[in-house]
C-alpha positions as CSV (number, residue, x, y, z in Angstrom):
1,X,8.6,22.6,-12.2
2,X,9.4,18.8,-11.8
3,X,7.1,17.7,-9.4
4,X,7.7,14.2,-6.8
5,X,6.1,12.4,-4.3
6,X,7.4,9.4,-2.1
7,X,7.5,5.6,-3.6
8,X,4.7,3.8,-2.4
9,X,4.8,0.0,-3.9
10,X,2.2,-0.5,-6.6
11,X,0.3,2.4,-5.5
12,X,3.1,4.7,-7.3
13,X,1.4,3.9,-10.4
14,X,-2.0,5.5,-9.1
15,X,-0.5,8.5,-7.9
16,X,1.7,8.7,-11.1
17,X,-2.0,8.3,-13.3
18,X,-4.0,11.0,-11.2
19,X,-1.0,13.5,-11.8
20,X,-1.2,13.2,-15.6
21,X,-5.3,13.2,-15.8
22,X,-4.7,17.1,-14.4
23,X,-2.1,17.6,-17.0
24,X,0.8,17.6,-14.3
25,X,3.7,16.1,-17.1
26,X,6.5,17.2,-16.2
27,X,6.7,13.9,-13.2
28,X,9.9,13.5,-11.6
29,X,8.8,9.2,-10.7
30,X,10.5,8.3,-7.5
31,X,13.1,5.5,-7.3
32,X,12.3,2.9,-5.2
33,X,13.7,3.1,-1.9
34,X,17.0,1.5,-1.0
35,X,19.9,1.1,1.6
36,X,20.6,4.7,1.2
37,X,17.3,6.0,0.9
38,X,16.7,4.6,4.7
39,X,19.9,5.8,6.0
40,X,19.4,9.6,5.0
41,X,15.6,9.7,6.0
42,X,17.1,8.2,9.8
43,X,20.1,10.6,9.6
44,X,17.5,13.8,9.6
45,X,14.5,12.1,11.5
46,X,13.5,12.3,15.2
47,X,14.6,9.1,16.6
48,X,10.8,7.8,17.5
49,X,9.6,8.9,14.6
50,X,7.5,6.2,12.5
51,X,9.8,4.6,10.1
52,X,7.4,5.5,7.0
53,X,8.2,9.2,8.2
54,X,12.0,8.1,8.0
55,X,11.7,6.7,4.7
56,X,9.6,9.3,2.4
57,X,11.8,11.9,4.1
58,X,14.9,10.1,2.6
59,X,13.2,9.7,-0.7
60,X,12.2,13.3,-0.4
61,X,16.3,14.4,-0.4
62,X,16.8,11.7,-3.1
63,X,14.7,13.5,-5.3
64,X,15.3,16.9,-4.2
65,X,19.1,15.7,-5.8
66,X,17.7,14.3,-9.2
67,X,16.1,18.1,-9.6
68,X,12.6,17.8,-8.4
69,X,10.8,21.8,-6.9
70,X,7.6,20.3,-6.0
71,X,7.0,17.5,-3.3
72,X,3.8,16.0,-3.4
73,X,2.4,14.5,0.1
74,X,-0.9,12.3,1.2
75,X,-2.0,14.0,5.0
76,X,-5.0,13.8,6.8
77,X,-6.5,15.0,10.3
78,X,-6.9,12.1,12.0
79,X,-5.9,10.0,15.3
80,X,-2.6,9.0,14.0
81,X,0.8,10.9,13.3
82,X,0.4,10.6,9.7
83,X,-1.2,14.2,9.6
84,X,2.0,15.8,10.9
85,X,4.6,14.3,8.5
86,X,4.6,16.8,5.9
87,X,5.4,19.4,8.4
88,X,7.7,18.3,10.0
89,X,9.3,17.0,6.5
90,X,9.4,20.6,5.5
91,X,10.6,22.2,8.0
92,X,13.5,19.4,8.0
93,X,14.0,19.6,4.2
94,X,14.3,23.8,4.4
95,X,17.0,23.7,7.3
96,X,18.9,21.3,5.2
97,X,18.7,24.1,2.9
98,X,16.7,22.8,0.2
99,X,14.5,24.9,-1.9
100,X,10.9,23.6,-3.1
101,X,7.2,24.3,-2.8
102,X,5.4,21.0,-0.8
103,X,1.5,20.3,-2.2
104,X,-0.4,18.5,0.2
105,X,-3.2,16.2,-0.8
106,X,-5.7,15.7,2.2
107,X,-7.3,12.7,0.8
108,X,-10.3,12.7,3.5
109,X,-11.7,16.1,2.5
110,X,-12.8,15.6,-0.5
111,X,-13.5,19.2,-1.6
112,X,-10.0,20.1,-0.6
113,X,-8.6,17.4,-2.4
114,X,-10.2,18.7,-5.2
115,X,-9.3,22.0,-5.4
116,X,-5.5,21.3,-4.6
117,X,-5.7,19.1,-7.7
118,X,-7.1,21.8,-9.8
119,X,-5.0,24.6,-8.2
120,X,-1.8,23.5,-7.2
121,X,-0.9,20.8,-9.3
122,X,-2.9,21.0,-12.2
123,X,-2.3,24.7,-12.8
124,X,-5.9,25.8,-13.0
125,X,-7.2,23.0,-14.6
126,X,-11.6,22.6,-14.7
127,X,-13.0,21.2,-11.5
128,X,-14.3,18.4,-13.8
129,X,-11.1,17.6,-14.8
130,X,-9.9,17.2,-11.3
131,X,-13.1,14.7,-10.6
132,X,-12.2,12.5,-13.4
133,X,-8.5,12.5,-12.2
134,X,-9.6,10.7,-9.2
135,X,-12.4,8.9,-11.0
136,X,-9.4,7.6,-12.9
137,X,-7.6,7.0,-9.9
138,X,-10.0,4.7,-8.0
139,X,-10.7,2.9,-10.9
140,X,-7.2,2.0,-11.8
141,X,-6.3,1.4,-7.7
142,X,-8.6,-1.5,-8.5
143,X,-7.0,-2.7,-11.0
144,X,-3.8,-2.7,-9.6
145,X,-4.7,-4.5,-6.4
146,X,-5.9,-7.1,-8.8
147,X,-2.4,-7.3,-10.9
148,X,-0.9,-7.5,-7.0
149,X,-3.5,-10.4,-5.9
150,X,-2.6,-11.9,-9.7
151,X,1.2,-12.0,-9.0
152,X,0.8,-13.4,-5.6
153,X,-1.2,-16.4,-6.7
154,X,1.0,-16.7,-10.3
155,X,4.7,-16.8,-8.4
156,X,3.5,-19.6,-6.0
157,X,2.5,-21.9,-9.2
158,X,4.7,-20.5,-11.8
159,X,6.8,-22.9,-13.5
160,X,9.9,-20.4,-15.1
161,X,10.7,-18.2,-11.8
162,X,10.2,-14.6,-12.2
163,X,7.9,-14.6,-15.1
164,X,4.9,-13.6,-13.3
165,X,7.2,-10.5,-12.3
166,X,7.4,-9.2,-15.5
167,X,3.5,-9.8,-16.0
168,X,3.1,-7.8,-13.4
169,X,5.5,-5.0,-14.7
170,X,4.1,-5.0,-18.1
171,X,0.6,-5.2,-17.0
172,X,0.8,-2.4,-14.2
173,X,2.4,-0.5,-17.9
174,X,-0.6,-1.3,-19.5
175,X,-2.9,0.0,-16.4
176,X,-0.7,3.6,-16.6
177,X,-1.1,4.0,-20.1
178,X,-4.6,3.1,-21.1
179,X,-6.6,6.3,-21.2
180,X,-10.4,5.9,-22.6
181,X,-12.6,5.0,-20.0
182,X,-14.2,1.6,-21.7
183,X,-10.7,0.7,-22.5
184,X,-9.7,0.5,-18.1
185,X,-12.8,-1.0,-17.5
186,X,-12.4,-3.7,-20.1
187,X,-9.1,-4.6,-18.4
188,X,-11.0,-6.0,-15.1
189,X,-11.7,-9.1,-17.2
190,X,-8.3,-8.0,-19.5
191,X,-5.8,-8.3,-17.4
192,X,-6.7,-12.4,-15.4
193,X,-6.5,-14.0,-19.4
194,X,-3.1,-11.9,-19.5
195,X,-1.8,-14.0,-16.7
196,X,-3.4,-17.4,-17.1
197,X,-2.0,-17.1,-21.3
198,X,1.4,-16.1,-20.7
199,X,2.1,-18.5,-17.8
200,X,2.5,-21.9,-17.2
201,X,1.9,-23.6,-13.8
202,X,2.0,-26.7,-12.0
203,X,-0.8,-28.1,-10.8
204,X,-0.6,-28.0,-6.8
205,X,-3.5,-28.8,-4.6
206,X,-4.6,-27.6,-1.3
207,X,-2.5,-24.1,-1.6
208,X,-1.7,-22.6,1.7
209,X,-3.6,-19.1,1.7
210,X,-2.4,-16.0,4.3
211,X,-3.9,-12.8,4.1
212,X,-1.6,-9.6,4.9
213,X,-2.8,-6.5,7.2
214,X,-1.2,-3.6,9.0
215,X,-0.2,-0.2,8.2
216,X,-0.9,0.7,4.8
217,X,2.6,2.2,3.7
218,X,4.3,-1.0,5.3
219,X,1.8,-3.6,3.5
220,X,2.5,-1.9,-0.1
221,X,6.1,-0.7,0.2
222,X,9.0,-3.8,-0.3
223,X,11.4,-2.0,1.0
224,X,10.4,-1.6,4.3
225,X,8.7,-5.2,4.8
226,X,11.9,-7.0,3.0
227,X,9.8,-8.2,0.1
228,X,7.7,-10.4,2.4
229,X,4.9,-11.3,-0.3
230,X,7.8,-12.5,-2.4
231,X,9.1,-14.3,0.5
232,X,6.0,-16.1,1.3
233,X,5.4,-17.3,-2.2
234,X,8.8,-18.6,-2.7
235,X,7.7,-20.6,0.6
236,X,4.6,-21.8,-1.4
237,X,2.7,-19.5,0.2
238,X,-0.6,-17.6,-2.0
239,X,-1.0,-14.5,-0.1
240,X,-2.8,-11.2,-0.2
241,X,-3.3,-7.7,1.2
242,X,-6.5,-7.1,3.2
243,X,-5.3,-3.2,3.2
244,X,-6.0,-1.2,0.4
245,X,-6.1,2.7,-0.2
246,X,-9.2,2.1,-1.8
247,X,-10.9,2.5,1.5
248,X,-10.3,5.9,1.2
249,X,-10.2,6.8,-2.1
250,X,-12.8,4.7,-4.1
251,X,-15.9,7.0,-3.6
252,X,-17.5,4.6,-6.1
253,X,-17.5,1.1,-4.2
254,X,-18.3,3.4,-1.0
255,X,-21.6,5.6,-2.7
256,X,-22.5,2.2,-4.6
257,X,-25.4,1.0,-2.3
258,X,-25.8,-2.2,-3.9
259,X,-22.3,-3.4,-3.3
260,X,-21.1,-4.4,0.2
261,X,-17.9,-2.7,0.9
262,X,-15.2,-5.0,2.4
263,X,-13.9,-2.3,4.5
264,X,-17.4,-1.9,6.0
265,X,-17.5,-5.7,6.2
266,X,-14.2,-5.4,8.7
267,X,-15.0,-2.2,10.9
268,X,-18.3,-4.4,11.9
269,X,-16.3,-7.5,12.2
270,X,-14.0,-5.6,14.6
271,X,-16.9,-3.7,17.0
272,X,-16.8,-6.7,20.0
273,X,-12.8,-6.1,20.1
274,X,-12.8,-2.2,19.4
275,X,-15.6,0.1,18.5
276,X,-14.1,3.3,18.2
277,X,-11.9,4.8,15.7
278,X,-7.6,4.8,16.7
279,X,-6.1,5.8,13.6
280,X,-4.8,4.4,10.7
281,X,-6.1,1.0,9.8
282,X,-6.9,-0.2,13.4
283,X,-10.8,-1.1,12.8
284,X,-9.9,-2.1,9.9
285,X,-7.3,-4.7,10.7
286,X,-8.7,-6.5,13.6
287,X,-11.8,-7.0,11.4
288,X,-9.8,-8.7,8.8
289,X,-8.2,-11.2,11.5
290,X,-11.3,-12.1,13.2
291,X,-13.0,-12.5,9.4
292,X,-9.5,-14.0,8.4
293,X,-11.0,-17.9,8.3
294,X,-14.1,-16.8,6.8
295,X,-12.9,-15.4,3.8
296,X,-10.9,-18.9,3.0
297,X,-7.4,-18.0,4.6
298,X,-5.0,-20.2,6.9
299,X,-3.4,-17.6,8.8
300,X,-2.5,-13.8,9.7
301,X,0.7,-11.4,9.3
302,X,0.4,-8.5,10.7
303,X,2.9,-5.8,9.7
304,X,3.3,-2.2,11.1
305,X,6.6,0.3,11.7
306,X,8.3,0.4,15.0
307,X,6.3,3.0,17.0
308,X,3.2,3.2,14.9
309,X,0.7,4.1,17.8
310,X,-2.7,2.7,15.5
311,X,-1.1,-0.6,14.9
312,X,0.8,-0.8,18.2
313,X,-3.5,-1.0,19.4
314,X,-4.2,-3.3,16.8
315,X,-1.5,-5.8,18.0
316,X,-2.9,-5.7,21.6
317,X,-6.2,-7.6,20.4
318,X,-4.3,-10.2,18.3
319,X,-3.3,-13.0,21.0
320,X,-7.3,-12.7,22.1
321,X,-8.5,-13.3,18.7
322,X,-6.2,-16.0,17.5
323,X,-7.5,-18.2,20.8
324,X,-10.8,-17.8,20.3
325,X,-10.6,-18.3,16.4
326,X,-7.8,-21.1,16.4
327,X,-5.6,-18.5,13.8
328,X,-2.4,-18.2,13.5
329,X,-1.3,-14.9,13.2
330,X,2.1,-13.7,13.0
331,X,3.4,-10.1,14.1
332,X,5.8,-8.4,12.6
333,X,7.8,-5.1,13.5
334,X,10.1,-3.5,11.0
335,X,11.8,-0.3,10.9
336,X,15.1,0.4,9.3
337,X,17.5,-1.3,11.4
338,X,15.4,-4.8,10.8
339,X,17.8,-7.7,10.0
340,X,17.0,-9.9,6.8
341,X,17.9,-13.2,8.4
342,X,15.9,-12.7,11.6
343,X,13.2,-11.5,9.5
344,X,13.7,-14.6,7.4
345,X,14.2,-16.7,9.8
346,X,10.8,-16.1,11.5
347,X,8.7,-16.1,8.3
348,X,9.9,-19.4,7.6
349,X,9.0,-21.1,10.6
350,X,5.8,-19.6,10.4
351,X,5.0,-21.1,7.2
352,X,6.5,-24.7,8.5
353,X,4.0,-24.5,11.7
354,X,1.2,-23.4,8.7
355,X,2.4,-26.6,6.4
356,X,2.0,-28.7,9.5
357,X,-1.4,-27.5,10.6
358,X,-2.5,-27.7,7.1
């Protein structure tokens, strides 16, 4: 039974690995998402629904048309909405008439995690099997931050436009298909030379450096934040995600007692603005922006989907902590009816006022 799950950015490649560790090979991938893709998911939505909602729902139908029976879903019980998507999704999917069996992955119980792997979609594979699957996962969820954080950097210096593109592409290739172990770790030191010997830069001083937060579907997904890393970088603009599924996933940087998780970092960075848990990223992010200047960065965006109630929270404390830092931070909306010029148009004057201070 060809089995789907929604588009997420680079994180489609981690999903795509963890899937063939527990043997599930017969993947329908998902397209990225497009014009249409955003139009159907609206079409069948609830109006105020989160626009993530809107969009994995459209790629559901998408693939639902290429042939796909099984729809794979992330969920979790928590203080956000995100726990009541794939629901809602089927229920919407079977009065549309379609027929399909929905998995769901409920990535903060662990044990049920697990066993859903094993049972459901790796048709009874070992338990161990289904713990190296996520091993696997976490591992190469590092490296493919890093090929993101790579292209980031590579695009703003590059000297033949849209090379460091198809770095990325052939090294996120690499990250899929490497299978032993020693061979994915190797590729933490692999994958930097890759870059730095395939492409040439300019020498520019003083780089302008943003880092990007918000909700974690709008941070990784292009389509939904109109390719804004690529927009900033064309600006001359280095930027990079302070966001990362690894804060849920990566068991190893969290059980690792001699590392200092970033994610912990933030959440105590964040306790004089917030100290309670909201959902979604929330702690998460406003510990990134007040640690923003710290960690070496010029300035803030902040992206989340019309009506996401975490992020909606998280805005709320911005204009506080960019007085009392001196940050710029920039706050940005998007949902499916966001224009490409306004959008644009605000990013760029953003950067100028960053140029300026700089």
């Amino acid at each position: 039974m060809p089995f789907t799950f929604p588009h997420f950015g680079s994180l489609t490649h981690v999903f795509e690995v963890v899937m063939r560790e527990v043997g599930k090979n017969d993947l329908l991938l998902p397209k990225k998402p497009n014009r249409r893709t955003a139009e159907l998911g609206a079409r069948y939505s609830p109006e105020f629904i989160c626009t993530p909602f809107k969009l994995t729902l459209g790629t559901y139908i998408e693939m639902l048309e290429e042939g796909a029976d099984e729809l794979g879903s992330g969920s979790c019980h928590s203080w956000c909405r995100f726990g009541y998507y794939w629901p809602v999704q089927k229920l919407i999917l079977e009065d549309l008439g379609y027929d399909f069996k929905f998995i769901c992955l409920d990535y903060l119980r662990p044990y049920i995690l697990l066993r859903t792997l094993q049972k459901e979609i790796g048709n009874g594979c070992s338990l161990q099997r289904a713990i190296r699957a996520v091993r696997i996962g976490w591992i190469k969820n590092r490296l493919t931050d890093l090929v993101d954080d790579l292209l980031y950097k590579y695009r703003v210096i590059e000297t033949e436009k849209g090379l460091s593109e198809k770095m990325a592409e052939t090294a996120f290739k690499i990250i899929v298909e490497t299978k032993r172990l020693r061979d994915i770790k190797k590729l933490r030191k692999q994958l930097p030379e890759f870059f730095k010997k395939n492409i040439d830069v300019q020498k520019r001083d003083n780089l302008i450096k943003v880092g990007i937060c918000g909700e974690l579907y709008v941070v990784y997904e292009a389509a939904l934040n109109l390719d804004i890393h690529k927009k900033l970088n064309e600006l001359g603009i280095v930027v990079k995600n302070t966001v990362s599924l690894r804060s849920y996933l990566d068991m190893g940087l969290k059980l690792n007692p001699f590392v200092k998780s970033p994610y912990k970092t933030a959440i105590k960075a964040a306790k004089p603005y917030i100290e309670n848990k909201c959902g979604g990223e929330t702690l998460e992010n406003v510990g990134d922006i007040v640690l923003c200047k710290k960690h070496g960065r010029d300035g803030m965006v902040h992206l989340y989907p019309f009506t996401c109630m975490p992020e909606i929270i998280t805005r709320s404390f911005i204009p506080q902590i960019s007085q009392e830092y001196n940050l710029p931070v920039l706050s940005l909306v998007l949902d499916e009816h966001t224009g490409e010029a306004g959008f644009s148009t605000r990013i760029e004057a953003f950067a100028d006022m960053l140029i300026r201070r700089k």
